[in-house]
C-alpha positions as CSV (number, residue, x, y, z in Angstrom):
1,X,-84.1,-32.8,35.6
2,X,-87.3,-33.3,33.6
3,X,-85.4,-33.8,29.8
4,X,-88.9,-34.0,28.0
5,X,-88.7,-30.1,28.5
6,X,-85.0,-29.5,28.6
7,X,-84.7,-25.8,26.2
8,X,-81.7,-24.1,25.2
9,X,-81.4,-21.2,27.1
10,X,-80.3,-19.1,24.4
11,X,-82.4,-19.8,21.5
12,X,-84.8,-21.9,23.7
13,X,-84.4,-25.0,20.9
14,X,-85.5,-28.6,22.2
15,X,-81.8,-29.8,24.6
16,X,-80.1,-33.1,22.8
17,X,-78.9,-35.6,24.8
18,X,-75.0,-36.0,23.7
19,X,-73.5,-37.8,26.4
20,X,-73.7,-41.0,28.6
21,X,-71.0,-41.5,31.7
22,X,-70.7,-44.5,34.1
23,X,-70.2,-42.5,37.2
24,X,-68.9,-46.0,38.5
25,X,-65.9,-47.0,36.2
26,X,-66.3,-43.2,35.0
27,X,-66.1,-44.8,31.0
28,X,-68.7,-42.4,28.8
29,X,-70.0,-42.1,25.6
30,X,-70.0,-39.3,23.3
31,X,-72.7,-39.0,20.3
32,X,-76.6,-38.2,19.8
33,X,-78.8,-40.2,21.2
34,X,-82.4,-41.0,21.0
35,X,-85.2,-41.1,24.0
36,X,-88.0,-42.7,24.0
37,X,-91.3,-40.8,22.8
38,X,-92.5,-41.8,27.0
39,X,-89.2,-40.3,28.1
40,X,-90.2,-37.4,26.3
41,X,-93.4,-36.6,28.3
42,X,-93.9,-34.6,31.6
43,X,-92.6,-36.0,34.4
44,X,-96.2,-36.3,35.7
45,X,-97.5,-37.9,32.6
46,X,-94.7,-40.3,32.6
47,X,-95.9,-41.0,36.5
48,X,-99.6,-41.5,35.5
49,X,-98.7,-43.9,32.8
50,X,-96.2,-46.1,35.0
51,X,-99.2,-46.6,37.6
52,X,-101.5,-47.2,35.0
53,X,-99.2,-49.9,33.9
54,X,-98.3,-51.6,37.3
55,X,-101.9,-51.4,38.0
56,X,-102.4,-53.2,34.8
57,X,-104.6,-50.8,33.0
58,X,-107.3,-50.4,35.8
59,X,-109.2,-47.1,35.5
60,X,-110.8,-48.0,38.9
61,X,-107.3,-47.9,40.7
62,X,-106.3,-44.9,39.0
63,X,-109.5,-43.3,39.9
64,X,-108.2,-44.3,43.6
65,X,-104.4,-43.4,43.4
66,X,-105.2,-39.9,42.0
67,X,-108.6,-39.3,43.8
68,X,-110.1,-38.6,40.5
69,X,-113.0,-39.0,38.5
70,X,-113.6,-42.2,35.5
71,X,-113.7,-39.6,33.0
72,X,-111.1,-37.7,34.1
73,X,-108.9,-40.5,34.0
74,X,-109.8,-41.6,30.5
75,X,-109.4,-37.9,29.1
76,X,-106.2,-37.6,31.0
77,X,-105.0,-41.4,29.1
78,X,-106.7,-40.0,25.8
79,X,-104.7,-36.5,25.9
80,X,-101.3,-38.9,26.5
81,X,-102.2,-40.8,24.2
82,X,-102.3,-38.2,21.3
83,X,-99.1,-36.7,22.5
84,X,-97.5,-39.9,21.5
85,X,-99.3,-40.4,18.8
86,X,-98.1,-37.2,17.2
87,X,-94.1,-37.9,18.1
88,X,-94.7,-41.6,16.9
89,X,-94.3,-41.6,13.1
90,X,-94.3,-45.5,11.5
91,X,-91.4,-45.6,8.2
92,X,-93.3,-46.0,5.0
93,X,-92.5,-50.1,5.1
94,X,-91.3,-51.2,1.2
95,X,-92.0,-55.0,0.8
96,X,-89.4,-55.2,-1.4
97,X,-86.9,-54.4,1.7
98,X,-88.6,-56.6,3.9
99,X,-88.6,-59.5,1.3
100,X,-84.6,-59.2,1.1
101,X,-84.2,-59.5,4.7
102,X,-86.0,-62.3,4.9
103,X,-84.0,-64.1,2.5
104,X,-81.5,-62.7,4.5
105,X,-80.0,-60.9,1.9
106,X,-79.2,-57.9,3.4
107,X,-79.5,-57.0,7.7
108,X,-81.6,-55.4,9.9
109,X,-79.0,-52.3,10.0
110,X,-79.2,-52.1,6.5
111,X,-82.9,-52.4,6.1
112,X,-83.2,-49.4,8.2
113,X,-80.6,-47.2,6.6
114,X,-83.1,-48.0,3.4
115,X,-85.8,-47.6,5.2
116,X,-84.5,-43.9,6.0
C-alpha cells in the first residue's frame, strides 16, 4: 500500500499510522507515529530518488535507467525537491535552548519539548 496517499474513506482525511506489529514474535506497538517526509512521496518518486541515490547523484544514469531526457530528469529532481521542501519545516532554533544543552543543563528530549 502506497501510505504517502493513504485517505480516509469517509471524510477522505490524510490515514495516520497508529500501529507497529512484529509479525515474528507477534509483540506491537500502539500510538502515532511519524514517517518520514520521503516516505511520504509517491511510490514512484520515492523509486526515482532511491536510484538517484545508489547511482550517486548521476543525471547521466538516470537519463539511462528511465530512458529520459537531462532536463527531464532535473525538472522531475526539482519538482521532488519542492514537495519536500514544503512538508520540511526547520523549528525556530532559540540560542538560549541550545546554550543550556550544551552546558548540559537540560537533554535533548527536553530541548525539543521547548523547542515545540
Amino acid at each position: 500500500m502506497d501510505i504517502s496517499q493513504a485517505q480516509c474513506p469517509g471524510c477522505k482525511q490524510p490515514m495516520k499510522i497508529t500501529r507497529l506489529n512484529c509479525p515474528e514474535c507477534e509483540v506491537a506497538l500502539d500510538g502515532e507515529f511519524e514517517i518520514s517526509p520521503l516516505a511520504e512521496l509517491s511510490l514512484e518518486n520515492q523509486l526515482f530518488v532511491l536510484a538517484f541515490v545508489r547511482h550517486h547523484g548521476s543525471i547521466k544514469k538516470m537519463e539511462t535507467l528511465f530512458g529520459i531526457s537531462y532536463p527531464t530528469v532535473k525538472n522531475r529532481l526539482n519538482a521532488i525537491a519542492g514537495q519536500l521542501d514544503s512538508q520540511f519545516q526547520a523549528p525556530e532554533v532559540s540560542s538560549d535552548i541550545l546554550e543550556k544543552l550544551a552546558r548540559g543543563e537540560i537533554t535533548v528530549a527536553q530541548a525539543m519539548e521547548e523547542l515545540e
